[in-house]
N, C-alpha and C positions, 0 to 999 in steps of 0.2 A: 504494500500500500504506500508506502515512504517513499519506494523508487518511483512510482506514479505521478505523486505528488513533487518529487523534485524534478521530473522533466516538465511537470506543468508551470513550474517555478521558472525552469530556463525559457521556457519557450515564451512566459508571460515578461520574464527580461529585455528577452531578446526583440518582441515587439515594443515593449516601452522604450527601449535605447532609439528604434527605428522612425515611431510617432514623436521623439523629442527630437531628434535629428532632422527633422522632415518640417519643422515646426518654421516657421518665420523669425528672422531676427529682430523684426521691431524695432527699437527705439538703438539698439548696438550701443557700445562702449560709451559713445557719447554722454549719455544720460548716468552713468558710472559719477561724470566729474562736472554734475552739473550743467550739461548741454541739454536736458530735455524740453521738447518744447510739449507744449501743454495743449497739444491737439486729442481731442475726443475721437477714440477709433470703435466700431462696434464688431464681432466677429462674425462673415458671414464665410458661407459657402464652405470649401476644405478647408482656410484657416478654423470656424468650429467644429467641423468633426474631428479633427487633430486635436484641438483641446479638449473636448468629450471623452474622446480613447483616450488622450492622457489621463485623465481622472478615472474612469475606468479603471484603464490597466495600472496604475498605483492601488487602487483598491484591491482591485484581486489579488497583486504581489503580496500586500501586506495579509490580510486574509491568508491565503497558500502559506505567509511563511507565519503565521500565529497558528495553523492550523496542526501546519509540521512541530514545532515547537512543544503540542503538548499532546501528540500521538507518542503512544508508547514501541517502542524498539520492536 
């Protein structure tokens, strides 16, 4: 059951590394040092389903690995 659970672990990684990589840079370092300008942006089209799966796949990660956590050996 463990080993099940930890390919579902990698493979929920793997796509979360791919939706954050894939994600928009938005405002970039700029906004780091006080360059941001103060434009109102709303998320439409792929930029929100990118952010969706991201919260999503954060929740199942964590989930999957509290789940792993207190399964017995």
């Amino acid at each position: 059951m463990k080993n099940i659970l930890y390919i579902f672990q990698i493979i929920v990684s793997l796509l979360l590394i791919a939706v954050i990589m894939l994600q928009q840079k938005g405002s970039g370092l700029g906004a780091a040092f006080g360059g941001d300008s103060a434009v109102y942006r709303t998320k439409r089209g792929a930029e929100k389903f990118l952010f969706k799966a991201t919260i999503v796949l954060a929740a199942l990660f964590l989930i999957s690995a509290l789940v792993s956590l207190f399964l017995p050996d």
